[in-house]
C-alpha positions as CSV (number, residue, x, y, z in Angstrom):
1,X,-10.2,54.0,27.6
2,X,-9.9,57.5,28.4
3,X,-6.4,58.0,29.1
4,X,-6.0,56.1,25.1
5,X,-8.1,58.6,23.8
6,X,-6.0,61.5,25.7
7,X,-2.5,59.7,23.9
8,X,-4.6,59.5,20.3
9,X,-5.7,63.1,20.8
10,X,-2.5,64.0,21.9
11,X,-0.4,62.3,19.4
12,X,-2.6,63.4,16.6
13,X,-2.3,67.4,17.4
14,X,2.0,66.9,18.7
15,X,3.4,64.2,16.4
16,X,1.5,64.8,12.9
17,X,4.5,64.3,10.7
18,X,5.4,60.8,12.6
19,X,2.6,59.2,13.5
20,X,-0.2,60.3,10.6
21,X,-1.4,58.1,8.4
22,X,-1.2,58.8,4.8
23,X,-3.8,60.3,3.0
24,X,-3.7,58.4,-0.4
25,X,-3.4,55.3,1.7
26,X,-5.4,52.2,0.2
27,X,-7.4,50.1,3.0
28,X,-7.1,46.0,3.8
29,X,-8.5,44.0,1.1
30,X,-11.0,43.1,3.5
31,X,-12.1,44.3,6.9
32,X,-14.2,43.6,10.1
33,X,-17.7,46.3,10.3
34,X,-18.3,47.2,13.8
35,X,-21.0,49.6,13.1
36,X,-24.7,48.7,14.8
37,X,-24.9,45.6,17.4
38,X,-23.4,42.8,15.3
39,X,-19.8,42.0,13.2
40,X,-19.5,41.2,9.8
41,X,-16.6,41.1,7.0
42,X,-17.2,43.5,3.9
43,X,-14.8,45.2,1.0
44,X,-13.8,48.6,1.8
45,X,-15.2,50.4,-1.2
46,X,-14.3,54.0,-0.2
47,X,-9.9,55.1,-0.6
48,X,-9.8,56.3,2.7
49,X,-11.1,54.2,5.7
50,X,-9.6,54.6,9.4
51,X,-9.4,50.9,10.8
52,X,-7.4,49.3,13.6
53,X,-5.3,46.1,13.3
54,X,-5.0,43.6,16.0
55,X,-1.3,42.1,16.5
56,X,-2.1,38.5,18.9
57,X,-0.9,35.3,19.9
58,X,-1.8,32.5,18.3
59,X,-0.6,30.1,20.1
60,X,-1.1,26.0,20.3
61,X,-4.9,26.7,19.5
62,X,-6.7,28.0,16.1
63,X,-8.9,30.5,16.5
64,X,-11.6,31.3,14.0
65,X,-10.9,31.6,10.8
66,X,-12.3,32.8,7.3
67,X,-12.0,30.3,4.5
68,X,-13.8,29.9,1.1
69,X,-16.9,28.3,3.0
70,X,-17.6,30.9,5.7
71,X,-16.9,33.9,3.7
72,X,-20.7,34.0,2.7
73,X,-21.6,33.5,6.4
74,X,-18.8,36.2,7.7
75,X,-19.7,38.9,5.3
76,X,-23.9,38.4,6.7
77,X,-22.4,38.8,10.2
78,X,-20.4,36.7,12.6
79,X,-21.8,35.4,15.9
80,X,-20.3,37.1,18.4
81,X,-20.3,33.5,21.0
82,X,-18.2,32.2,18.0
83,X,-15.7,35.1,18.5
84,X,-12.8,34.1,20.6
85,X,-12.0,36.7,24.0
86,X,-9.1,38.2,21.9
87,X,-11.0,39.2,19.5
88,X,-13.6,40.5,21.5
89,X,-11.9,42.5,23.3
90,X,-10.1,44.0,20.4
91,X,-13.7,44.9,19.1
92,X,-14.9,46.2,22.4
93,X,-11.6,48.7,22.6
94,X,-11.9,49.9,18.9
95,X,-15.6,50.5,19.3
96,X,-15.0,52.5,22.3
97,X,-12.5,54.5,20.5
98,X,-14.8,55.5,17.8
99,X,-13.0,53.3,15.4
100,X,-15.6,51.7,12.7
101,X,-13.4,49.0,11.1
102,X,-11.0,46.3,12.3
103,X,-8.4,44.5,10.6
104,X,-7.4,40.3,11.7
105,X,-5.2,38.4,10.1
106,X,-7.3,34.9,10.4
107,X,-10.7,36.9,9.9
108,X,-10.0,38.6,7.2
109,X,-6.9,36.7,4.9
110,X,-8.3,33.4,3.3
111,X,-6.9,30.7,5.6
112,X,-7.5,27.9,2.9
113,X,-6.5,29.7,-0.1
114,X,-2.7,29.6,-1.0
115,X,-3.2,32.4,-3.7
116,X,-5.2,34.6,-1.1
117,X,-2.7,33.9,1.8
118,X,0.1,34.9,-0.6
119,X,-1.3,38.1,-1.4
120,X,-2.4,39.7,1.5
121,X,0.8,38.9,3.4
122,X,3.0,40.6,0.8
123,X,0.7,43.6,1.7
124,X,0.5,43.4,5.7
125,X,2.8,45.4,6.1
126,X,0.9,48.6,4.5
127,X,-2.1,47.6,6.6
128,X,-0.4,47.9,10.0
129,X,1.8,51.2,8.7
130,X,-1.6,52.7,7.6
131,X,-4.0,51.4,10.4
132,X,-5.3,54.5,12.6
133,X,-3.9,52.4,15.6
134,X,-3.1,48.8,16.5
135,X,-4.1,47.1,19.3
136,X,-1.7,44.7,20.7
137,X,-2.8,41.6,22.9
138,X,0.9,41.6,24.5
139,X,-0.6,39.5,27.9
140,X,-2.4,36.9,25.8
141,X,-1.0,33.4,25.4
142,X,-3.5,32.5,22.7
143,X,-6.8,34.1,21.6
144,X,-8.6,32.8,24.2
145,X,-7.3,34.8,27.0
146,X,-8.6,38.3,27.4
147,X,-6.7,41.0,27.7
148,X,-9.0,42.7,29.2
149,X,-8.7,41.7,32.7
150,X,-6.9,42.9,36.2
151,X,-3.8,43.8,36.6
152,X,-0.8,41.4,37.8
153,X,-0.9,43.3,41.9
154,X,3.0,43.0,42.1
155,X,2.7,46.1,39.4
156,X,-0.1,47.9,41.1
157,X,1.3,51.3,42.5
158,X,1.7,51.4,46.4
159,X,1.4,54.5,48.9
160,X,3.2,54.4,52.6
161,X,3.4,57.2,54.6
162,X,7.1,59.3,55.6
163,X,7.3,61.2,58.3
164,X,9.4,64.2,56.9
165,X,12.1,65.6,59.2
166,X,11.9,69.0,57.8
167,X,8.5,69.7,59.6
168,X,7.7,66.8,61.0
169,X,4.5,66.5,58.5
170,X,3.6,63.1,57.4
171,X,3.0,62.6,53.5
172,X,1.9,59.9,51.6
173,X,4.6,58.5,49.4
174,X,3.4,56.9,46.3
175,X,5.6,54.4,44.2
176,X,5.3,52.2,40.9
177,X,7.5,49.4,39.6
178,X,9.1,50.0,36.0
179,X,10.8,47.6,34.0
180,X,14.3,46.9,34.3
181,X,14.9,45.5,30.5
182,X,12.6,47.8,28.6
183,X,9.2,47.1,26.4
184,X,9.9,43.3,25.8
185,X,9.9,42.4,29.7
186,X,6.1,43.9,29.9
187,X,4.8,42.9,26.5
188,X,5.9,39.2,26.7
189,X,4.4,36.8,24.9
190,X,3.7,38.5,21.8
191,X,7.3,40.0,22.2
192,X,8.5,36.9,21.2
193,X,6.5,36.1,18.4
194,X,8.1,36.4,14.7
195,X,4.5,37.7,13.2
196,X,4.4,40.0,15.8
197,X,7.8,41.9,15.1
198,X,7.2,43.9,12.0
199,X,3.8,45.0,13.3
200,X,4.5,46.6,15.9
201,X,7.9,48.2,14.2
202,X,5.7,49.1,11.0
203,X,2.9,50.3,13.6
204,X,2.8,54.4,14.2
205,X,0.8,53.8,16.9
206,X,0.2,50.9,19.0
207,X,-1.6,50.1,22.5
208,X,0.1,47.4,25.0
209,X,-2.2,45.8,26.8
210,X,0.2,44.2,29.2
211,X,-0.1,42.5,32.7
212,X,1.2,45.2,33.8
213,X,0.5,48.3,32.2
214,X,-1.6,50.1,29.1
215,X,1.3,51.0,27.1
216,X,1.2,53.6,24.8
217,X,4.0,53.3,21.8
218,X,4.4,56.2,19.0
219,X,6.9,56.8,16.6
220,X,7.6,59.8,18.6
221,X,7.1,58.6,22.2
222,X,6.3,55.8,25.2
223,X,4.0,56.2,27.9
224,X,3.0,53.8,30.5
225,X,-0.6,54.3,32.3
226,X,-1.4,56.1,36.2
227,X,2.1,57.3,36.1
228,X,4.1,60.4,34.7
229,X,6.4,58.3,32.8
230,X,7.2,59.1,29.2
231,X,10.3,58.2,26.8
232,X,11.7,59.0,23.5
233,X,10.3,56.3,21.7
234,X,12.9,53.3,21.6
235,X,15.8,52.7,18.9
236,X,14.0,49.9,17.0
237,X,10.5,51.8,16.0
238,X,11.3,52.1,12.3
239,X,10.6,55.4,9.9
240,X,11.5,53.8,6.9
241,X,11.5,57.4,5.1
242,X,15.7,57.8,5.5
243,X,15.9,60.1,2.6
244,X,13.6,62.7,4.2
245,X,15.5,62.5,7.4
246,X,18.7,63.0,5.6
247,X,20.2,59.1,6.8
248,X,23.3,58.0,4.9
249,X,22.6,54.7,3.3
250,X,24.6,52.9,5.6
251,X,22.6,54.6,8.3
252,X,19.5,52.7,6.4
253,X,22.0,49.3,6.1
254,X,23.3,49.6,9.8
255,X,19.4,50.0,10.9
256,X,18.5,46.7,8.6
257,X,21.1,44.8,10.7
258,X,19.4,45.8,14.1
259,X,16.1,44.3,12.5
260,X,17.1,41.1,11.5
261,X,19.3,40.5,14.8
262,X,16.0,41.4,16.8
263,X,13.9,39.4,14.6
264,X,15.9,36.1,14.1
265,X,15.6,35.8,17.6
266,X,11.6,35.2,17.5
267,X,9.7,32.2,17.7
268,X,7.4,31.5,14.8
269,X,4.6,28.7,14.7
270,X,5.4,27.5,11.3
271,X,9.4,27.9,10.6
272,X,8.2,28.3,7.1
273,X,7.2,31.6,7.4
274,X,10.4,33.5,8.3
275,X,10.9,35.4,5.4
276,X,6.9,36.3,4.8
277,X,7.0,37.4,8.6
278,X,9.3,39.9,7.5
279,X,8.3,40.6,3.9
280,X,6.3,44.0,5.1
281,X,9.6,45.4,6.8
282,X,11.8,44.2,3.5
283,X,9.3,45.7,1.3
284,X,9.7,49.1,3.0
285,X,13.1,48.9,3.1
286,X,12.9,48.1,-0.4
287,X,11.2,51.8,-1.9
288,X,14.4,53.6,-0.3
289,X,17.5,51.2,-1.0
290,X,15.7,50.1,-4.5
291,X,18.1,47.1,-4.4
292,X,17.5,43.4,-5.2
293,X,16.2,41.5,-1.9
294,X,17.9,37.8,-1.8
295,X,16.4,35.8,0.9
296,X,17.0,38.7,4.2
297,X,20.3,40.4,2.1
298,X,20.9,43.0,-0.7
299,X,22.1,43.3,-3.9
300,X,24.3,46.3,-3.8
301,X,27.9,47.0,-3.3
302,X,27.9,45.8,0.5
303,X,26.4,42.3,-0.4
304,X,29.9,40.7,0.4
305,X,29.6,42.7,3.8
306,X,25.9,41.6,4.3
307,X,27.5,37.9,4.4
308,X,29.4,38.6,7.4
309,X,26.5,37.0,9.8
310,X,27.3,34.9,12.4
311,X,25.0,31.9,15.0
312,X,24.4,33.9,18.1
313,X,23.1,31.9,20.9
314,X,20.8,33.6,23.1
315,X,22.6,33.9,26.5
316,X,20.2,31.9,28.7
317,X,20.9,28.9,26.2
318,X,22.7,26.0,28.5
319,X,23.5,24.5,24.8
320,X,24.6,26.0,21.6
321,X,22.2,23.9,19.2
322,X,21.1,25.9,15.5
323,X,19.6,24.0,13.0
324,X,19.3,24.2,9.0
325,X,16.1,25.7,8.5
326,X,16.4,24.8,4.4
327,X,14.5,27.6,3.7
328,X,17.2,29.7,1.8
329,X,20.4,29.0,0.5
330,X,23.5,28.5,2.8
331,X,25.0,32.0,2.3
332,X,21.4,33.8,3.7
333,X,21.2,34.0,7.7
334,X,17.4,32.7,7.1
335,X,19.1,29.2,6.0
336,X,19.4,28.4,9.8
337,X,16.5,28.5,12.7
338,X,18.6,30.9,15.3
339,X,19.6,33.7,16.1
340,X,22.1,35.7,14.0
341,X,24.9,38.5,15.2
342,X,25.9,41.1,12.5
343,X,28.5,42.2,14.6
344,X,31.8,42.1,12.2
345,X,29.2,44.0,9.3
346,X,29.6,47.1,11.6
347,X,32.7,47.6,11.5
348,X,33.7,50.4,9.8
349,X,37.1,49.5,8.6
350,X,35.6,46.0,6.9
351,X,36.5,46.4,3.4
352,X,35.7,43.5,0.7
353,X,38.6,41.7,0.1
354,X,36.7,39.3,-2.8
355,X,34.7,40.5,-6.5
356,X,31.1,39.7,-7.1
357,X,30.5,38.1,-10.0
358,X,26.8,37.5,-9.9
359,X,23.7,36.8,-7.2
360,X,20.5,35.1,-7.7
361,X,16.7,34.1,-6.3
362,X,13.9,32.3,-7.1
363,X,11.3,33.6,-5.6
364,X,8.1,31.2,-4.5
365,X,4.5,32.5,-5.1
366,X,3.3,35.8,-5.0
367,X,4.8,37.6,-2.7
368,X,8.2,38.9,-4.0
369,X,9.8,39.3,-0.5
370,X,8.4,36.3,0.6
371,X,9.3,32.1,0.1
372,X,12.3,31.3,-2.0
373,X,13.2,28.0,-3.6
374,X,17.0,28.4,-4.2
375,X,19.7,30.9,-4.8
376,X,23.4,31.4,-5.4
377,X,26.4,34.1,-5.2
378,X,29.0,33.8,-7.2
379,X,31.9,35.0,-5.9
380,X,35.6,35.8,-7.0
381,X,38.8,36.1,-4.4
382,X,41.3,34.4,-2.8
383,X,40.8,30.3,-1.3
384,X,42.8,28.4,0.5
385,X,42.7,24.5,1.8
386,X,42.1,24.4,5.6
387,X,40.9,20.9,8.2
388,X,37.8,20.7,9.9
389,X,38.1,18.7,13.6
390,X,35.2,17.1,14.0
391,X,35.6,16.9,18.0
392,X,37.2,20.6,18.7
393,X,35.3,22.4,16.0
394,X,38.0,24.1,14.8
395,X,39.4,25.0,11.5
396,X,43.2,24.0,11.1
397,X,46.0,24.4,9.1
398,X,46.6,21.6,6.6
399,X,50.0,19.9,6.4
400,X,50.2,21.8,2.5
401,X,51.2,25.4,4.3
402,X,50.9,25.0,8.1
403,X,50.4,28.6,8.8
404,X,48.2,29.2,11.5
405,X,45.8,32.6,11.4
406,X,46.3,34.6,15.3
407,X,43.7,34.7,17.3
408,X,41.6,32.1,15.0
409,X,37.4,31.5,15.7
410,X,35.1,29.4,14.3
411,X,31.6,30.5,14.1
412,X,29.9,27.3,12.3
413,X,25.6,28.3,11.5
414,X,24.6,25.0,12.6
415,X,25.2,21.4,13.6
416,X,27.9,19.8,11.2
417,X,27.3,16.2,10.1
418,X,30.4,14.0,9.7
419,X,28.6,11.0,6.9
420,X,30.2,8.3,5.4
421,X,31.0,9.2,1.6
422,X,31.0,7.0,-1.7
423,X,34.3,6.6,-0.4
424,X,35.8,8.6,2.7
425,X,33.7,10.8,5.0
426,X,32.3,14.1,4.0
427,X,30.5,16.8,5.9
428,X,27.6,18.8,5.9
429,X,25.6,21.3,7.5
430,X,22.2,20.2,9.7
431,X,21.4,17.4,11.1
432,X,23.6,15.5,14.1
433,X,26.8,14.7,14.8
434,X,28.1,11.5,13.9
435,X,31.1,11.3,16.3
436,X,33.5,8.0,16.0
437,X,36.1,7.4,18.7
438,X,38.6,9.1,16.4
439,X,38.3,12.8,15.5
440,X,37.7,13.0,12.2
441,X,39.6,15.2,9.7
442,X,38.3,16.8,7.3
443,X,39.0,19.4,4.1
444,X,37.0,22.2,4.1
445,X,37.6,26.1,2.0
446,X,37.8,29.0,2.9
447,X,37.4,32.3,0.9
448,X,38.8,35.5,2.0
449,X,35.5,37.9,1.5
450,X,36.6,40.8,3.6
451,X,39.4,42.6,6.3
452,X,39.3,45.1,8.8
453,X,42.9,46.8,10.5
454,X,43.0,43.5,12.7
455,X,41.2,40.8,11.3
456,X,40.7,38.7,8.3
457,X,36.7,37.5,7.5
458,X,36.8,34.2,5.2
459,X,33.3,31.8,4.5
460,X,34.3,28.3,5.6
461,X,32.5,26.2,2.2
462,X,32.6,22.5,1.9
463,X,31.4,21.0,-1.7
464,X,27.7,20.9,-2.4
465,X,25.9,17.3,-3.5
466,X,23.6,18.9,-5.8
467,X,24.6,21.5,-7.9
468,X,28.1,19.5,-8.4
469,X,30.5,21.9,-8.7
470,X,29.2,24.7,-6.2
471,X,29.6,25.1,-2.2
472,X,27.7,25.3,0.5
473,X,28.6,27.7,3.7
474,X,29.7,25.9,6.9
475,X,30.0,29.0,8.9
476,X,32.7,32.1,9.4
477,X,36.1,32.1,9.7
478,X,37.8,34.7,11.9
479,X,41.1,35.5,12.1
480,X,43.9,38.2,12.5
481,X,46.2,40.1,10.1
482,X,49.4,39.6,11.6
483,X,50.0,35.9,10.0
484,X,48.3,36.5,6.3
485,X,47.0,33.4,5.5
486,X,46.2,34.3,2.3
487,X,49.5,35.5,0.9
488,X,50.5,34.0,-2.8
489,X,47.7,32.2,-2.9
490,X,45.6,32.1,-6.4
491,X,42.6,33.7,-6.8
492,X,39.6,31.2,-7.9
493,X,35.6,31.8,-8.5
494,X,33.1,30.0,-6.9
495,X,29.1,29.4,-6.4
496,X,27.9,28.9,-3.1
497,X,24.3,27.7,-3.3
């Protein structure tokens, strides 16, 4: 613990402006009492209180939780054999650290209470940007593995002796792995856990506790443990204060892209929760764009440019296989369970080639950056009638114009179903393919929402069922300038749901 205290002292006296908490800053709801022998759950009276958060694994197992019958029983004092190892290790380092209070989701968030729930995750995010530190169980599978424990020996530092040819001396040479893919190799599990992401980005300070290494990870700086090795602290640690560093807002717009790249490729227990997993980070974002946040984009004048997403597959993926999450509407990159590129949103020649006429969310529950139940962007430019082949996955010219875009690609979100109409086949996104020994053919749209120098950028939008009249994105369209696809054809509005 002592080298911890030696980065907390450190940090506090060197990095003030970073890493310090803010002084106006109002504690968790709740919070865990370390103070005497015993643990129990009380309401922070006083405005200022220095806590720690713990960021875990939850795994396939539940570990303890509060609900509306053990409150009574938590906030008299909580058996400490009922505590799970995660946990008490997390008490053990935050008592040693001369840290009073302790902040857990499932201890201290009402796991049986919708309303409760609802609440305190809309304001998580403030209780990991103003907790004193936050201890992270990266090694643990599940909160009943400690992470307290030896280290893994293949990262144990070594010593051999060389003979030196200068004086013939012999030294002792001593030598220590380092990772070869940065923070995530070490920190694995946790690094792959949705939950997990905006706490440790909203974090100023947070401990590793790795197989590996004790990690030390600052807004300003990295250090690993029993070696001299310290880095600027990575490209991802967010200070969501832009206008006091002088950031452009597409700086701050650039920087949201990173985050929801990053974070689409997580794993979450319940799919459900991938837009409250990132509700902390989006409400951040939120006090310096001050722009309307539908399902993971923005209302603004790059909205069109936000809808540029593509499916990413993960390189080590033998098989390209997203699926329709149904949690937002088509046009939001939350609407599929993968992982998302905003690759052709970068580019700084993109300009919208389409009007927006109007953009919408219903928001479910409390949390206004969290659950949505439907949405729609209506959208004004220039459409034209292109063919779907089921079997090559491509879009293709119709016999109507039979100009081909250069250098065409497909980027569908997700699985496309080929069904059997009220009276010829239709398509639609999710589910399987429904192959037949002929291809099918199909009609699908496409809009023309933006262009760079070399390429067009078009949504590929089959009808809807339900509302009639309005679309539903297949995927995006990619093609080049040199053959414009587009030319004399009418300009139409439409509402993709």
């Amino acid at each position: 613990m002592l080298y911890i205290k030696l980065c907390m002292a450190r940090c506090s006296s060197e990095h003030h402006d970073l890493c310090a908490v803010a002084e106006r800053s109002t504690p968790p709801t709740r919070l865990l009492n370390l103070g005497g022998s015993g643990v129990r759950l009380y309401e922070p009276r006083a405005k200022k209180v220095r806590y720690a958060t713990l960021s875990h694994c939850w795994g396939g197992t539940s570990p303890l939780r509060l609900t509306q019958d053990s409150l009574i029983q938590f906030e008299s004092q909580i058996a400490w054999n009922l505590l799970p190892e995660v946990f008490r290790d997390a008490i053990t380092v935050a008592r040693r650290l001369g840290i009073p209070c302790l902040w857990i989701d499932s201890l201290c968030i009402l796991q049986d209470s919708k309303s409760d729930w609802e609440m305190e995750s809309a304001r998580m995010g403030e209780y990991y940007r103003n907790a004193y530190l936050n201890i992270a169980a990266s090694s643990s599978v599940d909160s009943s593995r400690s992470f307290l424990k030896n280290r893994d020996e293949a990262w144990l530092p070594a010593s051999f002796p060389v003979r030196s040819p200068q004086d013939g001396k012999t030294y002792a040479v001593r030598v220590q792995r380092l990772p070869k893919h940065g923070l995530d190799e070490l920190t694995h599990p946790l690094s792959s856990r949705g939950w997990a992401f905006q706490e440790n980005i909203l974090s100023k300070r947070t401990v590793h506790f790795t197989h590996a290494y004790v990690i030390w990870d600052c807004r300003s700086c990295i250090e690993f443990d029993g070696m001299r090795h310290r880095i600027e602290a990575e490209a991802g640690k967010f200070n969501p204060d832009y206008r006091t560093e002088g950031h452009l807002e597409m700086t701050a717009r650039h920087k949201w892209y990173e985050l929801v790249e990053r974070y689409s490729s997580r794993q979450l227990t319940r799919v459900t929760d991938k837009l409250p997993a990132l509700s902390g980070i989006a409400a951040t974002f939120h006090k310096v764009k001050s722009s309307e946040y539908l399902a993971g984009l923005w209302r603004d004048n790059h909205l069109l440019r936000d809808l540029l997403w593509f499916a990413q597959p993960p390189q080590e993926e033998e098989t390209w296989n997203p699926r329709a999450s149904g949690l937002a509407p088509s046009w939001s990159w939350v609407s599929i369970d993968w992982p998302v590129s905003y690759e052709f949103s970068r580019i700084e020649s993109v300009k919208a080639e389409a009007t927006l006429v109007e953009a919408r969310c219903w928001v479910r529950g409390l949390n206004p950056f969290g659950h949505v139940v439907g949405g729609f962007v209506t959208v004004t430019g220039r459409i034209i009638r292109r063919t779907f082949h089921s079997h090559r996955m491509e879009i293709l010219p119709t016999s109507e114009d039979g100009i081909a875009g250069v250098g065409e690609e497909f980027y569908p979100d997700t699985k496309i179903s080929v069904y059997e109409g009220a009276y010829t086949p239709r398509i639609r996104r999710g589910g399987s393919y429904v192959r037949s020994i002929w291809p099918q053919r199909l009609p699908v749209f496409c809009l023309q929402v933006a262009r760079s120098h070399h390429r067009i950028f078009s949504l590929v939008l089959s009808p809807s069922e339900y509302p009639q009249g309005a679309y539903e994105r297949l995927g995006l369209w990619v093609c080049g300038v040199q053959e414009d696809v587009y030319w004399n054809t009418e300009i139409q509005t439409v509402t993709i749901v």
